[in-house]
Backbone as CSV, one residue per row, in Angstrom:
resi,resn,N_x,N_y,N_z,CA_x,CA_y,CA_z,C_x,C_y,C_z
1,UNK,54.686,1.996,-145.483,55.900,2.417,-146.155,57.097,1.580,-145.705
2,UNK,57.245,1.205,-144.485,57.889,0.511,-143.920,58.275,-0.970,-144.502
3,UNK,56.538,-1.698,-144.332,56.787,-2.794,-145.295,57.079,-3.209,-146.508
4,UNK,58.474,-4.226,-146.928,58.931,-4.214,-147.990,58.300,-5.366,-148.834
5,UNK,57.607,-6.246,-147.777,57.219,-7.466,-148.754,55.744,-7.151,-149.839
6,UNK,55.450,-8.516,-150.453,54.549,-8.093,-151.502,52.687,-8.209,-150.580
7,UNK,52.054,-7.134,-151.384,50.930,-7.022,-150.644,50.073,-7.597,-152.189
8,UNK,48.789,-7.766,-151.713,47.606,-8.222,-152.234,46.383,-7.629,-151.506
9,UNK,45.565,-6.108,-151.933,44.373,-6.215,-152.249,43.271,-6.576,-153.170
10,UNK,42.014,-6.996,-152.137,41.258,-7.389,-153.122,39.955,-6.733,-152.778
11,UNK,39.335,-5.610,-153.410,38.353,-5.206,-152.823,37.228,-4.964,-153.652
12,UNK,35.859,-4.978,-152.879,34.703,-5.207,-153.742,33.965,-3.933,-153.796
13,UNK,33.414,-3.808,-155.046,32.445,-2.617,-155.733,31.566,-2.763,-154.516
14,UNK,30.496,-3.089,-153.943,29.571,-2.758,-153.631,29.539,-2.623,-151.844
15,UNK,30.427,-1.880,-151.415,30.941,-2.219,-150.507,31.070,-0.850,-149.768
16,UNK,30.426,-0.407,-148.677,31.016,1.275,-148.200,32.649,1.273,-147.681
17,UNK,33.228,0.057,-146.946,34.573,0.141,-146.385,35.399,-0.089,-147.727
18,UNK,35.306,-0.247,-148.557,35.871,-0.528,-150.021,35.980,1.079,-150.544
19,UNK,34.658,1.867,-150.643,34.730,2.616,-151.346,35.256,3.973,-150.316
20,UNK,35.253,3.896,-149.076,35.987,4.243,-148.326,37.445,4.652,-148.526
21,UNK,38.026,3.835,-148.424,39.445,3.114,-148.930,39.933,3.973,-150.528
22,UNK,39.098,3.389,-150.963,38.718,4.173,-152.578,39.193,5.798,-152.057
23,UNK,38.462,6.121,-151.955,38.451,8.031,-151.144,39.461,8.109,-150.441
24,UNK,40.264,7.363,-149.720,41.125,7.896,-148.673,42.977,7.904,-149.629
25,UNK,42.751,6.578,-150.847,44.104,6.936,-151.641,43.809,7.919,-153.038
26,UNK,42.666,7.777,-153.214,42.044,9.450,-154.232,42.977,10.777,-153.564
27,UNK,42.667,10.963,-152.456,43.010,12.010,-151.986,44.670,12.085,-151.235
28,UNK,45.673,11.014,-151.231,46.607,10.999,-150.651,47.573,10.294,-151.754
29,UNK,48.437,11.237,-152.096,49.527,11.010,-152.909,50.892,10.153,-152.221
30,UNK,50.503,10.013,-151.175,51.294,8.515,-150.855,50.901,7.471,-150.348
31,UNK,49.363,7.146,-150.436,49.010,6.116,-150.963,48.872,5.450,-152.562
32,UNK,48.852,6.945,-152.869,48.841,5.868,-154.092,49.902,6.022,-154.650
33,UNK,50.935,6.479,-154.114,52.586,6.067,-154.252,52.903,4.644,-153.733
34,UNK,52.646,4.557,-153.014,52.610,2.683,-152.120,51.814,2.193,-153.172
35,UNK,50.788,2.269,-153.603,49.789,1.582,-154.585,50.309,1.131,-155.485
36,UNK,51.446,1.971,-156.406,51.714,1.985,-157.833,52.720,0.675,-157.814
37,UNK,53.508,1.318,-156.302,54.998,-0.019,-156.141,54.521,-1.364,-157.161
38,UNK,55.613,-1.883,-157.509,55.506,-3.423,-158.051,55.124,-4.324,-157.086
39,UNK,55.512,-4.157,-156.312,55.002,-5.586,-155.206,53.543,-4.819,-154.554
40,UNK,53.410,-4.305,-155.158,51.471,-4.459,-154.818,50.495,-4.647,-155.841
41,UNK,49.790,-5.521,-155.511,48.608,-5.598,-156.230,47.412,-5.299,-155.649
42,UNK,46.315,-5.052,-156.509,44.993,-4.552,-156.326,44.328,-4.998,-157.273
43,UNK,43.555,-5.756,-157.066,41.866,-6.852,-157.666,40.774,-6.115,-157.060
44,UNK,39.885,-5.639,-157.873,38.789,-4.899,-157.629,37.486,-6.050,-158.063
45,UNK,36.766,-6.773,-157.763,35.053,-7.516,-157.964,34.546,-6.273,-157.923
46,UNK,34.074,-5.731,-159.293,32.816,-4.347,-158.837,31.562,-4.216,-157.866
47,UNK,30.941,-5.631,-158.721,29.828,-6.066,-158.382,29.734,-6.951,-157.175
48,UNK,30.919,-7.080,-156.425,30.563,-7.806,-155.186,30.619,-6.808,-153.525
49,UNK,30.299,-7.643,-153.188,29.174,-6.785,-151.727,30.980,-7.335,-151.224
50,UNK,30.721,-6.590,-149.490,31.897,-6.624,-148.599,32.017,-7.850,-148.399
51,UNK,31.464,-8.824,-148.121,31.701,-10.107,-147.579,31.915,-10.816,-148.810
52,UNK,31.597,-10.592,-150.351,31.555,-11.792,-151.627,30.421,-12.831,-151.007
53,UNK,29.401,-12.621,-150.918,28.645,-13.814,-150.202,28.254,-14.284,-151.357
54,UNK,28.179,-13.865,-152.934,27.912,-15.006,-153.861,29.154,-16.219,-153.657
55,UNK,28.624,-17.073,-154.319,29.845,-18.476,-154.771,30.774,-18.198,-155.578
56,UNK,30.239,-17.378,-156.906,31.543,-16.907,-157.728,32.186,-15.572,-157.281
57,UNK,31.877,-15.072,-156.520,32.832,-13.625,-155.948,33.464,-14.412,-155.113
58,UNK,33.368,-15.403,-154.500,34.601,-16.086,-153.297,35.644,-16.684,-154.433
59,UNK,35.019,-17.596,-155.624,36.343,-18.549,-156.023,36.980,-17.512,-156.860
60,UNK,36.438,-15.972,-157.027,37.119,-15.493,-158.557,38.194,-14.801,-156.684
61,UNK,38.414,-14.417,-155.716,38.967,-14.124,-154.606,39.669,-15.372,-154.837
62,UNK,39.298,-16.157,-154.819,40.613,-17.746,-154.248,41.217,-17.700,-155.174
63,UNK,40.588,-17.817,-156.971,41.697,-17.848,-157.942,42.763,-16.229,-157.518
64,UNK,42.348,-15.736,-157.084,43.357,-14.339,-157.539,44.368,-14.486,-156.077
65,UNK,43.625,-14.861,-154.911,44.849,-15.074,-154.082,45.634,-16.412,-154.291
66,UNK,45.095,-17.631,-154.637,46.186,-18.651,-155.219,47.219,-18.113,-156.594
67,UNK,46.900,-17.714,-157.285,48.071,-16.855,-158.402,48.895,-15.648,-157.640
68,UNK,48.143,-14.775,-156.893,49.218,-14.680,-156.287,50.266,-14.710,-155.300
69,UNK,49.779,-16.030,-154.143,50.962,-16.745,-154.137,51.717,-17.518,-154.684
70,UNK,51.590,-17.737,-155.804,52.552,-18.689,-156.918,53.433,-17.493,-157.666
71,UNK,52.922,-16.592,-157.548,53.993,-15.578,-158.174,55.509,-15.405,-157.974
């Protein structure tokens, strides 16, 4: 709450600390008050595991963190 600058998650479907995460702003109305803010984003890969160990779950991660630092 504190922090004002812009955040970037990126988290993957197939993942227990993902879906974790998932459950913990389900249930807390100020997370997902922080969530909604404009300077946050959230990129969900369904189909990728915690690490992205395919090749295209890492570059579709690089395209989405290079756009948004150009933002």
């Amino acid at each position: 709450q504190r922090f004002q600058g812009r955040v970037l998650l990126i988290l993957s479907g197939d993942d227990l600390t993902a879906a974790e995460f998932r459950n913990l702003v389900d249930s807390s109305p100020d997370w997902q008050q922080q969530l909604r803010q404009p300077r946050v984003r959230v990129d969900e890969l369904k189909q990728a595991n915690h690490t992205f160990s395919r090749r295209e779950w890492r570059e579709q991660v690089e395209r989405w963190t290079i756009n948004w630092v150009r933002e």
